[in-house]
PyMOL CGO cylinders between C-alpha atoms (Angstrom):
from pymol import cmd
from pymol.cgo import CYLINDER

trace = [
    CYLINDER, 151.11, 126.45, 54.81, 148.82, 129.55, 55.16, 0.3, 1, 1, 1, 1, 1, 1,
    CYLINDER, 148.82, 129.55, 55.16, 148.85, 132.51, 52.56, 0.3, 1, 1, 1, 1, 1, 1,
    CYLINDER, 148.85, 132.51, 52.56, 151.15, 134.45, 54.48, 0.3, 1, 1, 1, 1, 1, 1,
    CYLINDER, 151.15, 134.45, 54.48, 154.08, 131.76, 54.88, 0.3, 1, 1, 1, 1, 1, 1,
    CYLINDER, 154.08, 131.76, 54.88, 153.32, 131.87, 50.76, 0.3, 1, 1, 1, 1, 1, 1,
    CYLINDER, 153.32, 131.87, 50.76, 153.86, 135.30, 50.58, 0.3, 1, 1, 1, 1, 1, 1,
    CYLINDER, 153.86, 135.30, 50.58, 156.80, 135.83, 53.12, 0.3, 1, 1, 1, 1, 1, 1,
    CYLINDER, 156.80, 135.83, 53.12, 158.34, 132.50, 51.27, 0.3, 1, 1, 1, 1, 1, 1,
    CYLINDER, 158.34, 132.50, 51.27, 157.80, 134.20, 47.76, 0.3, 1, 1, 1, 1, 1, 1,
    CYLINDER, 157.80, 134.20, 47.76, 160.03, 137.68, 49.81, 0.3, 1, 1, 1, 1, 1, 1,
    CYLINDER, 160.03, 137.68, 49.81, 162.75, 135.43, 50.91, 0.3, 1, 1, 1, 1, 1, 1,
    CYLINDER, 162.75, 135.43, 50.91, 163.13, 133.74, 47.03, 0.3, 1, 1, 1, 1, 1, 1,
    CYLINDER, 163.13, 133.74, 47.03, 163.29, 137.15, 45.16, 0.3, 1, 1, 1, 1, 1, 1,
    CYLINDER, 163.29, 137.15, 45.16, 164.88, 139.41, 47.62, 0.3, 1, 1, 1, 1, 1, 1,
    CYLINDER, 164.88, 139.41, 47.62, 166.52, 137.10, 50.60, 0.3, 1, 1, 1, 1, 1, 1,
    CYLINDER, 166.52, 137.10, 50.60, 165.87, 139.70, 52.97, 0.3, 1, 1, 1, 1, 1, 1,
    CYLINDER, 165.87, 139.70, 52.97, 163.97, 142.84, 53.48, 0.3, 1, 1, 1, 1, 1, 1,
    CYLINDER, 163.97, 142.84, 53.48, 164.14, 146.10, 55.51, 0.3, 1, 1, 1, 1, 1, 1,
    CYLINDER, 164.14, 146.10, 55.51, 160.88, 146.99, 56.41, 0.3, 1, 1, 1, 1, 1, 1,
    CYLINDER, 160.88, 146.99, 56.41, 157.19, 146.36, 56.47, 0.3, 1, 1, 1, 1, 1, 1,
    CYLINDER, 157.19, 146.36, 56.47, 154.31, 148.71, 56.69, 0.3, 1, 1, 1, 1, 1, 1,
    CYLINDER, 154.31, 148.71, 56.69, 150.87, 146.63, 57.42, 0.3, 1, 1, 1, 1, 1, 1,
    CYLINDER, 150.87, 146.63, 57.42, 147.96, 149.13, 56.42, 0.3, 1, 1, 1, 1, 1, 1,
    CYLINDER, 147.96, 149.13, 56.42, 145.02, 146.90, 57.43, 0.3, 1, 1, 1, 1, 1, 1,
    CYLINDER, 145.02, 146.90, 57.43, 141.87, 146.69, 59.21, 0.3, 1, 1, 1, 1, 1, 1,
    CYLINDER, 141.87, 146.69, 59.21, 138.62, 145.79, 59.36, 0.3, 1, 1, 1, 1, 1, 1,
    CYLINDER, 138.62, 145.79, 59.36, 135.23, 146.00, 61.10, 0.3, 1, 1, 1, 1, 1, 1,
    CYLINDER, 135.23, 146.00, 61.10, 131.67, 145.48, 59.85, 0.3, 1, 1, 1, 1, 1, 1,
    CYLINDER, 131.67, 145.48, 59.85, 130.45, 148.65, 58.89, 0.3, 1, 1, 1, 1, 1, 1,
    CYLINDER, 130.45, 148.65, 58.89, 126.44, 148.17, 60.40, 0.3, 1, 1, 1, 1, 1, 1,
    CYLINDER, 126.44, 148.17, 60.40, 128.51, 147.21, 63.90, 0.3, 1, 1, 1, 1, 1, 1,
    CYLINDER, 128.51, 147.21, 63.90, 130.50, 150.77, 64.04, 0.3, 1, 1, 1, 1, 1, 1,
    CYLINDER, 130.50, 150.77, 64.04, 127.10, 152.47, 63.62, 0.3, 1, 1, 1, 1, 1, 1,
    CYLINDER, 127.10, 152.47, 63.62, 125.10, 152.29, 67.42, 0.3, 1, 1, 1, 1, 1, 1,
    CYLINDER, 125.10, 152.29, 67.42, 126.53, 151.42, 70.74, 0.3, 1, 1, 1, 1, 1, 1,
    CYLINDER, 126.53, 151.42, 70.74, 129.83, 149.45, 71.10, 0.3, 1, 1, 1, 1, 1, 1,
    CYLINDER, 129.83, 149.45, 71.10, 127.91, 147.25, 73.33, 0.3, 1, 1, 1, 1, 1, 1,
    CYLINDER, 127.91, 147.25, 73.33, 126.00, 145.78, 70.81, 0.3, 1, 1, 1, 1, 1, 1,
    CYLINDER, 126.00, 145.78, 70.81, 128.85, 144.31, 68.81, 0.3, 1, 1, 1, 1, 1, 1,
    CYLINDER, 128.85, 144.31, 68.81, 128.41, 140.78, 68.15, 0.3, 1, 1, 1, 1, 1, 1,
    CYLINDER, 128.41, 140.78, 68.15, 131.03, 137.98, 69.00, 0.3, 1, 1, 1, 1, 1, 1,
    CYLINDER, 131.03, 137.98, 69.00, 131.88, 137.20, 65.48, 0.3, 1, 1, 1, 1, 1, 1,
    CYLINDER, 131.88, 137.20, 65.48, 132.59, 140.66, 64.45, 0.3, 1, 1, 1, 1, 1, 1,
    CYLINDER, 132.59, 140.66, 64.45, 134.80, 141.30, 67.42, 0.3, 1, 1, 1, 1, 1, 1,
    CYLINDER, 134.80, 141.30, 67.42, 137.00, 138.38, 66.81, 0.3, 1, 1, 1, 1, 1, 1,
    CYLINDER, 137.00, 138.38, 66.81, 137.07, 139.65, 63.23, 0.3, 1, 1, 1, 1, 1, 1,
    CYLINDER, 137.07, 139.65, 63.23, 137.84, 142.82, 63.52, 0.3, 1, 1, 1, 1, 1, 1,
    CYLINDER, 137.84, 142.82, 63.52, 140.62, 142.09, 66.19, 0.3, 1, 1, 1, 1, 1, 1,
    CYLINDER, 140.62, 142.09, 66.19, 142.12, 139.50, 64.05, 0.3, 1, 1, 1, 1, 1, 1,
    CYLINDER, 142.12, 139.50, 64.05, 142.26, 141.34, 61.06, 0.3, 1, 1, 1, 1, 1, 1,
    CYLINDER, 142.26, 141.34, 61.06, 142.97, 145.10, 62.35, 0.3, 1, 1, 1, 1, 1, 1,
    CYLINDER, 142.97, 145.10, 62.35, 145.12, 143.32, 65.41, 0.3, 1, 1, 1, 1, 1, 1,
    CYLINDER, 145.12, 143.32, 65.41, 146.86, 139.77, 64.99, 0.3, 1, 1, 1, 1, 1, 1,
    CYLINDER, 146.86, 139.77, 64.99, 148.03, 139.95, 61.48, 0.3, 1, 1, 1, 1, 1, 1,
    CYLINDER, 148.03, 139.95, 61.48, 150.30, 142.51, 62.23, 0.3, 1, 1, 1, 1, 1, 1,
    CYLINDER, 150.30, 142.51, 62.23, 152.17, 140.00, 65.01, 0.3, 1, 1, 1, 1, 1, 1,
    CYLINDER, 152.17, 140.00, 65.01, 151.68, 136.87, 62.39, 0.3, 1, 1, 1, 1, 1, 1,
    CYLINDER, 151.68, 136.87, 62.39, 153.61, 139.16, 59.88, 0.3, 1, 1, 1, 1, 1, 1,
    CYLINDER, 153.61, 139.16, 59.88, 155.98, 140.37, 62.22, 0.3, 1, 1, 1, 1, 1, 1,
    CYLINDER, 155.98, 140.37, 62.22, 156.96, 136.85, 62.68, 0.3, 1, 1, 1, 1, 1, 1,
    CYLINDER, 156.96, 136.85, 62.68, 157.50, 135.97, 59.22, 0.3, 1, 1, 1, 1, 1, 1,
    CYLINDER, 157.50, 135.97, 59.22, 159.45, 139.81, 58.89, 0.3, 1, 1, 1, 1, 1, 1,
    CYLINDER, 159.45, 139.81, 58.89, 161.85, 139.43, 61.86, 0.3, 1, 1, 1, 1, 1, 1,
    CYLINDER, 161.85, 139.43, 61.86, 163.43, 136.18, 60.10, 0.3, 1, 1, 1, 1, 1, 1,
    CYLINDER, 163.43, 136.18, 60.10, 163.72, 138.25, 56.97, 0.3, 1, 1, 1, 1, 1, 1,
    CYLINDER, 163.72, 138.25, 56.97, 165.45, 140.69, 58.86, 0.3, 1, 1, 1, 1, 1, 1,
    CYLINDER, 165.45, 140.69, 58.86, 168.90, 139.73, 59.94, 0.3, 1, 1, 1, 1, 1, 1,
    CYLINDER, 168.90, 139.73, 59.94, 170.55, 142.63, 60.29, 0.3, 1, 1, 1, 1, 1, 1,
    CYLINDER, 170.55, 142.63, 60.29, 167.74, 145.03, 61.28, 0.3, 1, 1, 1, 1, 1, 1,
    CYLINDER, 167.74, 145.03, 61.28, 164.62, 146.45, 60.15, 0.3, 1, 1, 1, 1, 1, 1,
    CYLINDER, 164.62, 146.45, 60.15, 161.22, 148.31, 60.64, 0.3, 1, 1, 1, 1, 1, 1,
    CYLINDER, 161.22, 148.31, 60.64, 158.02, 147.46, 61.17, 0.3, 1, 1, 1, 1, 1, 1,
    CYLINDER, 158.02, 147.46, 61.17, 155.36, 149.97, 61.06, 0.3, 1, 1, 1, 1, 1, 1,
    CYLINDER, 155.36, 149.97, 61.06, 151.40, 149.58, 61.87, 0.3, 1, 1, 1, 1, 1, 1,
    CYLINDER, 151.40, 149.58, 61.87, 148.54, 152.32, 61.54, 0.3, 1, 1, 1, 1, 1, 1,
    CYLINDER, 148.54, 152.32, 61.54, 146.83, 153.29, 64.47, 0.3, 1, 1, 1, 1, 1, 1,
    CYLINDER, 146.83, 153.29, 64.47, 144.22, 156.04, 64.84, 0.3, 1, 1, 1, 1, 1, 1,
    CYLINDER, 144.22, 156.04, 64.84, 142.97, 158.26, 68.38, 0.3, 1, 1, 1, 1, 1, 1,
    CYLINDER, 142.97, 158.26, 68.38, 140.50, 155.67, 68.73, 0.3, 1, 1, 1, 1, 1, 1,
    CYLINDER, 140.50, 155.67, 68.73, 142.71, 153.66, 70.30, 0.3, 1, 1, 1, 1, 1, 1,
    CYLINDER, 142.71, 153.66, 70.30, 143.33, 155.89, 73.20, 0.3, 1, 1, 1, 1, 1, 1,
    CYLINDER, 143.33, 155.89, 73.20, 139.82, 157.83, 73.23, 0.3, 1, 1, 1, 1, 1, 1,
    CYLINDER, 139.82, 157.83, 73.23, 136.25, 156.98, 72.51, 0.3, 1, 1, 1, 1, 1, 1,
    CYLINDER, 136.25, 156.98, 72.51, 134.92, 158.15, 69.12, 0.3, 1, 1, 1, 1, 1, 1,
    CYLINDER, 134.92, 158.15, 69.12, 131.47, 158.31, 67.76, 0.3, 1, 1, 1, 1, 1, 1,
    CYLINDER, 131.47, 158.31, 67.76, 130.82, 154.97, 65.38, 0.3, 1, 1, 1, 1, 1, 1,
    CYLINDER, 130.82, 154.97, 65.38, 134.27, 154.09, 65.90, 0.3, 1, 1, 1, 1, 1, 1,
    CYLINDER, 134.27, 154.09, 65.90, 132.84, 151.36, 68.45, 0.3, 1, 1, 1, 1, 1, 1,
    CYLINDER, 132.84, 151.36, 68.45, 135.10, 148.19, 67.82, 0.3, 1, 1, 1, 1, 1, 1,
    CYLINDER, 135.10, 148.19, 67.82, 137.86, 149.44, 65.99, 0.3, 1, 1, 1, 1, 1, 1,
    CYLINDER, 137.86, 149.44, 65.99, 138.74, 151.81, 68.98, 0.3, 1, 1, 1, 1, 1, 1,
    CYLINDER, 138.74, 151.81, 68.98, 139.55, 148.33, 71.16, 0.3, 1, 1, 1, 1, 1, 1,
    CYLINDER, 139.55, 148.33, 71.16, 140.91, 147.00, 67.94, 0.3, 1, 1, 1, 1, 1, 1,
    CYLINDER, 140.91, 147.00, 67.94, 143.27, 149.78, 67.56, 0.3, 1, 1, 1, 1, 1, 1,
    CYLINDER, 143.27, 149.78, 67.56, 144.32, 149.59, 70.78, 0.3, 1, 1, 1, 1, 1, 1,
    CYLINDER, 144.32, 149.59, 70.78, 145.34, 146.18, 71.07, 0.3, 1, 1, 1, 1, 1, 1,
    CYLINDER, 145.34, 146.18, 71.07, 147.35, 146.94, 68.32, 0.3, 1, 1, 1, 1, 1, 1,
    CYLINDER, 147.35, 146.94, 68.32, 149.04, 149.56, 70.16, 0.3, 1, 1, 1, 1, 1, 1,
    CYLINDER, 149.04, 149.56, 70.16, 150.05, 147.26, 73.08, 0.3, 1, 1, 1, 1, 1, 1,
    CYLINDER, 150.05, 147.26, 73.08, 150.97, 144.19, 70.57, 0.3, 1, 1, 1, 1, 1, 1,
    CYLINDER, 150.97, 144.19, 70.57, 153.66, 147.28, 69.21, 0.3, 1, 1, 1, 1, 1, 1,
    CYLINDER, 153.66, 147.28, 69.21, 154.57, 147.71, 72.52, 0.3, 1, 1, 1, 1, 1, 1,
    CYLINDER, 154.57, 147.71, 72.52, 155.49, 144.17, 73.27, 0.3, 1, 1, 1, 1, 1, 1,
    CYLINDER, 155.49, 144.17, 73.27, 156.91, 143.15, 69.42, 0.3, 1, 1, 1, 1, 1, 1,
    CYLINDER, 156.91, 143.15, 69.42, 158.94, 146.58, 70.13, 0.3, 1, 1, 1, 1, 1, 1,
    CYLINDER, 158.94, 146.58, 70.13, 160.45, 144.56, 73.27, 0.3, 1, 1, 1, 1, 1, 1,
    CYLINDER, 160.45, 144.56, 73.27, 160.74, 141.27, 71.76, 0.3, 1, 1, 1, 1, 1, 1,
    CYLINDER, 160.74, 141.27, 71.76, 162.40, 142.65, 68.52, 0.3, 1, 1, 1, 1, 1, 1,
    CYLINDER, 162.40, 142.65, 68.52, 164.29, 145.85, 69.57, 0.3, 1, 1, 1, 1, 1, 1,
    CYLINDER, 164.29, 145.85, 69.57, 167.36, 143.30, 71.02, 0.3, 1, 1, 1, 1, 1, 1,
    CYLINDER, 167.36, 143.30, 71.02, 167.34, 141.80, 67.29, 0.3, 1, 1, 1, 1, 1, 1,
    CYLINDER, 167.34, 141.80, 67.29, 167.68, 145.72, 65.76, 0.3, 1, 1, 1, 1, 1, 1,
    CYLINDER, 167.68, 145.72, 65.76, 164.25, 145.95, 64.69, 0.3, 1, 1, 1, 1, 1, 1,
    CYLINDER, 164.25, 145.95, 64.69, 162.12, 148.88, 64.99, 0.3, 1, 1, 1, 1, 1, 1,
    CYLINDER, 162.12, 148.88, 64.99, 158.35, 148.54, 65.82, 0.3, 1, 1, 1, 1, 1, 1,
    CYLINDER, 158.35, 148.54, 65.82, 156.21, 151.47, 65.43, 0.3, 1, 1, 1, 1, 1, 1,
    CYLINDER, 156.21, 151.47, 65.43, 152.50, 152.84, 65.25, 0.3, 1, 1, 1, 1, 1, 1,
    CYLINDER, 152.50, 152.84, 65.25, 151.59, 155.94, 63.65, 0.3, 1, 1, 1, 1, 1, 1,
    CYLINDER, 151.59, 155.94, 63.65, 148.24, 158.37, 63.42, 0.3, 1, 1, 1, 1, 1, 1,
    CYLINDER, 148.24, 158.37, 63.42, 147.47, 160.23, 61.05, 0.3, 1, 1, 1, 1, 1, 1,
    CYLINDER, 147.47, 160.23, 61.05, 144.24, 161.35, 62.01, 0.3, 1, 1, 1, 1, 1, 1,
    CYLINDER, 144.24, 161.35, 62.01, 141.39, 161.19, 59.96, 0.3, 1, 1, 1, 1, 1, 1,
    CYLINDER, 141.39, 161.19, 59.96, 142.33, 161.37, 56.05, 0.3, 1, 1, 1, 1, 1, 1,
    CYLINDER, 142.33, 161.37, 56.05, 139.57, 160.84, 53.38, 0.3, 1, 1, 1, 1, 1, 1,
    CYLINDER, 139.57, 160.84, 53.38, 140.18, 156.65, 52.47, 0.3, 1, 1, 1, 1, 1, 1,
    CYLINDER, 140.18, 156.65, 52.47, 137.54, 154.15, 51.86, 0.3, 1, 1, 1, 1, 1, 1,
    CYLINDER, 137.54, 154.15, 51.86, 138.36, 152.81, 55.84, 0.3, 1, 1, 1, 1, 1, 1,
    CYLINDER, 138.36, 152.81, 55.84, 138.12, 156.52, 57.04, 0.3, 1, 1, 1, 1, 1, 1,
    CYLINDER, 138.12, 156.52, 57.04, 134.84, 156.57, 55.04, 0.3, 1, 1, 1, 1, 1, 1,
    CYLINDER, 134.84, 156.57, 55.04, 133.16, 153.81, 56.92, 0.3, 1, 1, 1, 1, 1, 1,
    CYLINDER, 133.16, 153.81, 56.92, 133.51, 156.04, 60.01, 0.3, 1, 1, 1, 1, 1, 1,
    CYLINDER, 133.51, 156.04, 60.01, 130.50, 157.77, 60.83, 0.3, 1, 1, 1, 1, 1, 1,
    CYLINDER, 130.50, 157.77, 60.83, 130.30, 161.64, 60.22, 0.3, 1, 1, 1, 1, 1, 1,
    CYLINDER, 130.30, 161.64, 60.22, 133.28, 161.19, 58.30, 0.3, 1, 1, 1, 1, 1, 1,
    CYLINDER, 133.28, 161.19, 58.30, 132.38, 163.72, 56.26, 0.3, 1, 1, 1, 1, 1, 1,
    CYLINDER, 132.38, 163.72, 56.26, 132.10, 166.05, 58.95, 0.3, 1, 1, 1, 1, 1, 1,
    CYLINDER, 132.10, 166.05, 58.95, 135.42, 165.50, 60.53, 0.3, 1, 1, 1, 1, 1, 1,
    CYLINDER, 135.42, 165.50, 60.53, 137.27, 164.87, 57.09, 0.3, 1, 1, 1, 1, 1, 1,
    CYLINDER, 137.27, 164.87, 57.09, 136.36, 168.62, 56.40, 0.3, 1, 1, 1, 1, 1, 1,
    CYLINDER, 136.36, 168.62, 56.40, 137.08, 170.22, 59.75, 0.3, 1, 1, 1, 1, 1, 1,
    CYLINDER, 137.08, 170.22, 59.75, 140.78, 168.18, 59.65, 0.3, 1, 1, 1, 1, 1, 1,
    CYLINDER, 140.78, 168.18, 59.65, 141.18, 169.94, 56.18, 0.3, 1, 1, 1, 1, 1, 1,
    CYLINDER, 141.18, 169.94, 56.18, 141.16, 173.04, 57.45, 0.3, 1, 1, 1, 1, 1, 1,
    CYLINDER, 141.16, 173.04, 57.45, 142.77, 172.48, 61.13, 0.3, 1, 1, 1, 1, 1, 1,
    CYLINDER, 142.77, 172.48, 61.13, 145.58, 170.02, 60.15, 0.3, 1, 1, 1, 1, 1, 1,
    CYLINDER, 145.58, 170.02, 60.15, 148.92, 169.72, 58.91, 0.3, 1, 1, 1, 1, 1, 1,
    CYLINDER, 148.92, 169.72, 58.91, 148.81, 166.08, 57.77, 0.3, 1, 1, 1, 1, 1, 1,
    CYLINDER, 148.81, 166.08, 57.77, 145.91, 167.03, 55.08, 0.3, 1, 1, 1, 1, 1, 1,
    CYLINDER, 145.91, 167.03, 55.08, 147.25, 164.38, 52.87, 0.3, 1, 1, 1, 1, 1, 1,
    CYLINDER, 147.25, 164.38, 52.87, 148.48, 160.99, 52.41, 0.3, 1, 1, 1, 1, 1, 1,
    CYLINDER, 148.48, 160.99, 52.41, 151.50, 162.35, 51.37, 0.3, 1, 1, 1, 1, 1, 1,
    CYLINDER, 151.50, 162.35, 51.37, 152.26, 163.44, 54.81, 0.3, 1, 1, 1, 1, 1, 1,
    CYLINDER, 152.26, 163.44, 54.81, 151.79, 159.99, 55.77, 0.3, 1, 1, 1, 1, 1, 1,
    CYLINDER, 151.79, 159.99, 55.77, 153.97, 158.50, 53.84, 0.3, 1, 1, 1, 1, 1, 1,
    CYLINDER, 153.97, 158.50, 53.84, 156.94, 160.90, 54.82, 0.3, 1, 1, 1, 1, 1, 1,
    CYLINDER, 156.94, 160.90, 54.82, 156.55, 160.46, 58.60, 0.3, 1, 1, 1, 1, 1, 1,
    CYLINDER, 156.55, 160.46, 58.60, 156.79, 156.38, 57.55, 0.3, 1, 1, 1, 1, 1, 1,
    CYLINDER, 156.79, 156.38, 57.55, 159.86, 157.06, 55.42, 0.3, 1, 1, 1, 1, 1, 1,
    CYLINDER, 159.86, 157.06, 55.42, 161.57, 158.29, 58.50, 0.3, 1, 1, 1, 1, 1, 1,
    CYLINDER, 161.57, 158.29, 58.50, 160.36, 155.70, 60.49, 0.3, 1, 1, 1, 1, 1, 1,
    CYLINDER, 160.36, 155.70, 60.49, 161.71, 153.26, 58.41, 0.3, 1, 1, 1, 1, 1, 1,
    CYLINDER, 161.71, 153.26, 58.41, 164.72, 154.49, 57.39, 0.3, 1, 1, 1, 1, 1, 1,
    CYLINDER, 164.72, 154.49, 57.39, 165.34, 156.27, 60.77, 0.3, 1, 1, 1, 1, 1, 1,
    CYLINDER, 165.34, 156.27, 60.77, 169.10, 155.51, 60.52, 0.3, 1, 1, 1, 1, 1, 1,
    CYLINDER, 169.10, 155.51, 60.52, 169.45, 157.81, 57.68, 0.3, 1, 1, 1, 1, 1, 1,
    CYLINDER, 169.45, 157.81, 57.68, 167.37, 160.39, 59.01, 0.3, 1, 1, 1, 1, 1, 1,
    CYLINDER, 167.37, 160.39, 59.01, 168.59, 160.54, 62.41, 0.3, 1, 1, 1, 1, 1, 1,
    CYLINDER, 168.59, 160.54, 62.41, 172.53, 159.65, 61.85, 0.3, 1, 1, 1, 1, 1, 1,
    CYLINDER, 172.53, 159.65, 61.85, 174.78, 161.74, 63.94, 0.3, 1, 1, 1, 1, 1, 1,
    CYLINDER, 174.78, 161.74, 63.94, 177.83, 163.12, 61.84, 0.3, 1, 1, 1, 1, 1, 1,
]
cmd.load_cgo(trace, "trace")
């Protein structure tokens, strides 16, 4: 039994069920996002892809049974995903295979009433966003051209994702 059958297991005692999950993680080398994106060793692809990519379908798995009568998953994505950005390098193709694993959990999932979504917030000022280079640079020029300035805004445009029933009920 891995750590997350352990902590999925430890869900299911407490609470039986849940109704969402938001997975907030990923990871890349930081030296490797620096240079060329052709330079980035085997290891740290595999890495990055299985932590930034994978572990949001292994916990999706151990979600969906914890979600008999519905639910929401959410993941982070970022523009990198879609576009190339400067030191982004790795996590770009990370991000989007994460966007195309949403795709197909969406399609696996949606006939069992659960929701699978990706959002972007753009560039906000967190140790990942950090490890970008420039950051600095575009955290500053996002504080002055966005509306999603702060986490905060984040987290509301996950509430309704999550609890889009409530949100989007039709009276």
């Amino acid at each position: 039994m891995n750590s997350w059958d352990t902590a999925f297991d430890s869900l299911k005692k407490e609470w039986g069920t849940i109704d969402f999950l938001v997975h907030a993680i990923a990871f890349s080398d930081r030296d490797e996002l620096k240079g060329r994106y052709v330079d980035t060793s085997r290891d740290n692809f595999a890495r990055s892809l299985d932590i930034s990519c994978y572990s949001f379908t292994a916990v999706a798995q151990r979600a969906a049974r914890l979600m008999p009568l519905g639910g929401s998953l959410v993941t982070l994505t970022y523009l990198g995903a879609q576009r190339v950005m400067p030191n982004y390098n790795v996590m770009g193709v990370a991000k989007a295979a994460l966007e195309a694993s949403v795709r197909y959990l969406a399609a696996d999932l949606g006939r069992d009433g659960i929701r699978v979504n990706a959002i972007s917030a753009g560039p906000m000022r967190t140790l990942a966003g950090a490890a970008v280079g420039d950051a600095r640079m575009v955290f500053k020029w996002n504080k002055s051209h966005s509306r999603s300035r702060k986490p905060s805004s984040l987290t509301m445009s996950v509430e309704q994702l999550v609890f889009a029933q409530r949100f989007w009920q039709v009276v």
